[in-house]
Backbone as CSV, one residue per row, in Angstrom:
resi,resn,N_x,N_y,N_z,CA_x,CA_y,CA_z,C_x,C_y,C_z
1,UNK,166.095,125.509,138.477,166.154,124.747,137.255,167.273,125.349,136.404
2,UNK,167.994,124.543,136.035,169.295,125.039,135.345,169.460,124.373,133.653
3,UNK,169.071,125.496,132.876,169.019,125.116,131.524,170.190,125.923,130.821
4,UNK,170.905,125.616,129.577,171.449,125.724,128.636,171.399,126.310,127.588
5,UNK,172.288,127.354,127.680,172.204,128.275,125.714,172.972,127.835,124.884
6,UNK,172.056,126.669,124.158,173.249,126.207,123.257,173.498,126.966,121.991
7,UNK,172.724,127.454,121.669,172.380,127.851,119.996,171.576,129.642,120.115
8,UNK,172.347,130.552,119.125,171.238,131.620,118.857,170.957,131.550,117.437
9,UNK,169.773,132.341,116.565,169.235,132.063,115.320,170.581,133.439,115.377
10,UNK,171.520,133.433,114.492,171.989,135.027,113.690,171.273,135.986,113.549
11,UNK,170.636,135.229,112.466,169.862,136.275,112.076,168.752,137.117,112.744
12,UNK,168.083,136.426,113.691,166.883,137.055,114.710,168.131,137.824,115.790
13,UNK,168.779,137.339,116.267,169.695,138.288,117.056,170.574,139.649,116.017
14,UNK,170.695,139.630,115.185,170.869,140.551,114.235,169.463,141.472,114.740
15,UNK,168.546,141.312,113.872,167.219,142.142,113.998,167.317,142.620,115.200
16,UNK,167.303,142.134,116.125,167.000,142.299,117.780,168.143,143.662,117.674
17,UNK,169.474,143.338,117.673,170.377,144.478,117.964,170.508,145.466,117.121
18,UNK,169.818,145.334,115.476,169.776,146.557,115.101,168.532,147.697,115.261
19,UNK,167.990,146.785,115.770,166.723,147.452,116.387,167.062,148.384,117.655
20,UNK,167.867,147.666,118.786,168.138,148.395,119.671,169.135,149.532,119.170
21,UNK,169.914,149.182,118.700,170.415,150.311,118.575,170.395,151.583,117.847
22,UNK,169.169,151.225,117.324,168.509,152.169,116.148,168.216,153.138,117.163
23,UNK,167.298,152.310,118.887,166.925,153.489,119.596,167.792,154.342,120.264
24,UNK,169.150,153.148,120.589,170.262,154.172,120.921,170.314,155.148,120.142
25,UNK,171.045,154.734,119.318,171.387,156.026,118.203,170.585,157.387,117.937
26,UNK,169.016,157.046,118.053,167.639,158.063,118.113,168.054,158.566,119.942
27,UNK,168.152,158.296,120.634,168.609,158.854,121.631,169.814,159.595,121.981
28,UNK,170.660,158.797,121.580,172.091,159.977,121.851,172.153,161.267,120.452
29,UNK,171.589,160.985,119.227,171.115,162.020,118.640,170.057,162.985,118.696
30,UNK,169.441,162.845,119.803,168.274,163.310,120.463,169.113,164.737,121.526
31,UNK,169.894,164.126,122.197,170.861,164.620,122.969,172.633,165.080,122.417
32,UNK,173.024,165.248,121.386,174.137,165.496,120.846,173.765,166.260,119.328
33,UNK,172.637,166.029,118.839,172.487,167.150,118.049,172.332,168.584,118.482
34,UNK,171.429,168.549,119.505,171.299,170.043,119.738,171.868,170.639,120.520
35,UNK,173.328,169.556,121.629,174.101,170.354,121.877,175.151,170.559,120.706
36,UNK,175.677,169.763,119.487,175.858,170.774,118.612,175.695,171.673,117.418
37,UNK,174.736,172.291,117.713,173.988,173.438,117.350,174.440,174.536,118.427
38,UNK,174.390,174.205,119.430,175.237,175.295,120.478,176.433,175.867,120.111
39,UNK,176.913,174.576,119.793,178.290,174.567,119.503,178.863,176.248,118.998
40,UNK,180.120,176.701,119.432,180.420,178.140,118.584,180.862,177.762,117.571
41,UNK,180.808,178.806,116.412,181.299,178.072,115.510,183.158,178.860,115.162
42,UNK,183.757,178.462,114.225,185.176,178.500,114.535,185.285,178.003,113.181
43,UNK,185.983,178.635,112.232,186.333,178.203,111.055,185.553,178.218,110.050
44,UNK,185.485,177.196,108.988,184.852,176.893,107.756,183.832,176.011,108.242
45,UNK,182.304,175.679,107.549,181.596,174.852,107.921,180.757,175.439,109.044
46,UNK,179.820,174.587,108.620,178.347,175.234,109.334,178.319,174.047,110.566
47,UNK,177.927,174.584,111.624,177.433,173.901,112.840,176.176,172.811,112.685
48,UNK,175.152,173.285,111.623,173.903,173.251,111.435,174.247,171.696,110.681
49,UNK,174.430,172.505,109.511,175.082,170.912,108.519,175.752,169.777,109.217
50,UNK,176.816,170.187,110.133,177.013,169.132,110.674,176.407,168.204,111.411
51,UNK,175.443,168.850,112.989,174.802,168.424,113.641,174.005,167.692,112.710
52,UNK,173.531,167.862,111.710,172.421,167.129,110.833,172.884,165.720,110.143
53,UNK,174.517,165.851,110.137,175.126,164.592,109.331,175.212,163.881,110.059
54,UNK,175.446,164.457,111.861,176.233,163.280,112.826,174.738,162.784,113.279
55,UNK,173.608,163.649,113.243,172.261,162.853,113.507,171.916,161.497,112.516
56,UNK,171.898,161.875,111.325,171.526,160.995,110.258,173.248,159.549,110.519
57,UNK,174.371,160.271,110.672,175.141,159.156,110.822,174.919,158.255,111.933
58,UNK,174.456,158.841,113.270,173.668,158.187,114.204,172.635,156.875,114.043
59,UNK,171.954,157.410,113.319,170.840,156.427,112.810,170.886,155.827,112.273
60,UNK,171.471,155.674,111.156,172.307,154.292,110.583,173.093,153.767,110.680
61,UNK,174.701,154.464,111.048,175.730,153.899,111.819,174.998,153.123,112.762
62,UNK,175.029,153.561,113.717,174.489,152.503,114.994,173.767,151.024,114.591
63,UNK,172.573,151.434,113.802,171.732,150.077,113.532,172.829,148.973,112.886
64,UNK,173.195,149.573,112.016,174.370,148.594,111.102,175.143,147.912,111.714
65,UNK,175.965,148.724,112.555,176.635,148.026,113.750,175.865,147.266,114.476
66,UNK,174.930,147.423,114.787,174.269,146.446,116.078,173.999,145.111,114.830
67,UNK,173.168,145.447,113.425,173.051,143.967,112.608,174.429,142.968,112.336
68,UNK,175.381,143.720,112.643,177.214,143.164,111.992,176.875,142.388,113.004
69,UNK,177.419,142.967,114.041,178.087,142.435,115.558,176.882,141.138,115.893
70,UNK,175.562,141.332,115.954,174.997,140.644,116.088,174.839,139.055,115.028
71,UNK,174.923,139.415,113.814,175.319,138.460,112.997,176.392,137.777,113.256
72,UNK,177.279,138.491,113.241,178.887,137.746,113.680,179.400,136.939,114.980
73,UNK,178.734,137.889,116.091,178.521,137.217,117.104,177.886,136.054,117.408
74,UNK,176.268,136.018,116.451,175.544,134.844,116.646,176.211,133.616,116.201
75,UNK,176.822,134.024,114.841,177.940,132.599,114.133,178.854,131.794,115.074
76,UNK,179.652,133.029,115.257,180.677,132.725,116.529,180.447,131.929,117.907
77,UNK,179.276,132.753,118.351,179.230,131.806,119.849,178.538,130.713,119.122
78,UNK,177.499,130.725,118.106,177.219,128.991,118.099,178.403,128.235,117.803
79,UNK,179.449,128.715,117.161,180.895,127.728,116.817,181.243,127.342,117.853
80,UNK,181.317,128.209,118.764,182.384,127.874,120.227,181.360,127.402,121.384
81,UNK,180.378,127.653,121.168,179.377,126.537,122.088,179.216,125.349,121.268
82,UNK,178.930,125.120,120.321,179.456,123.601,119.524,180.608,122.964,120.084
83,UNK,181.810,123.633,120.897,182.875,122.504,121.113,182.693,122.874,122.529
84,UNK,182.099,124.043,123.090,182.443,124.057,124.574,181.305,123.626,125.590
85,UNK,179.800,123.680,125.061,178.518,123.810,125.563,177.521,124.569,126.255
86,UNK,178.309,125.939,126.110,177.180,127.116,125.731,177.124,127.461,127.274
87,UNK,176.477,128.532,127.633,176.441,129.027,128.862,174.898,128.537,129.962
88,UNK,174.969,128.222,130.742,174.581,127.889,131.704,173.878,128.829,132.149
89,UNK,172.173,128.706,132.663,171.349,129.422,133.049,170.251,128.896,133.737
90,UNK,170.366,129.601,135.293,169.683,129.077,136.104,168.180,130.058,136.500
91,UNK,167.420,129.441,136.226,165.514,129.667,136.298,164.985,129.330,137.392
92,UNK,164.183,130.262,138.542,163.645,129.579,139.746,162.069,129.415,138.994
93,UNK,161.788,128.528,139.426,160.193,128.622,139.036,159.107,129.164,139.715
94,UNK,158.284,129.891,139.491,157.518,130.640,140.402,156.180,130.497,139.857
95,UNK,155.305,129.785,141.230,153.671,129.732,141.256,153.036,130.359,141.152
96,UNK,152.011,130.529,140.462,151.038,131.929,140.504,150.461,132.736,142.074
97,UNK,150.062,131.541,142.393,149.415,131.694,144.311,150.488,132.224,144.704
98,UNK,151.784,132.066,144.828,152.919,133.296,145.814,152.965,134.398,144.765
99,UNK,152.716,134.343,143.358,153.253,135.504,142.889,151.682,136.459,143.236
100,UNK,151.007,135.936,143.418,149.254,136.703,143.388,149.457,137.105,145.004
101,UNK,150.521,136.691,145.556,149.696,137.234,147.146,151.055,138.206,147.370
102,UNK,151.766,138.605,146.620,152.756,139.539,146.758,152.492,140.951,146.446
């Protein structure tokens, strides 16, 4: 069965991607804060302070970005699926009785 994406809501695709990337961001700051805290330190400025800014910049940078892009994006492809007709998506349908005996 072959159905059609004509249209996304912005705004719900907004939510959706700043959400995800909220967990990105909680993840690669999960993993990049405390390697820098390792970090040697070298100069002026604390290791500590920093790791703590690029965590917190993590967590909101990221989400923000994912609400932009997702907003902007959603506008956009509905413009250009308005003149072109949106992407094409093909669905097999599947019975319960084959999916229950698998």
């Amino acid at each position: 069965m072959k159905l059609r994406l004509r249209r996304f809501n912005p705004w719900s695709l907004a939510l959706l991607l700043a959400k995800m990337y909220f967990f990105i961001g909680a993840l690669f700051a999960l993993v990049f804060v405390p390697l820098a805290l390792l970090a040697p330190q070298k100069g002026a400025g604390s290791p500590v302070v920093m790791a703590i800014i690029m965590g917190l910049f993590m967590l909101f940078f990221y989400p923000l970005m994912g609400y932009l892009s997702g907003l902007i994006g959603g506008y956009l492809y509905n413009f250009i699926s308005g003149q072109k007709g949106g992407i094409e998506v093909e669905f097999d349908a599947i019975d319960e009785e084959s999916k229950n005996s698998q």
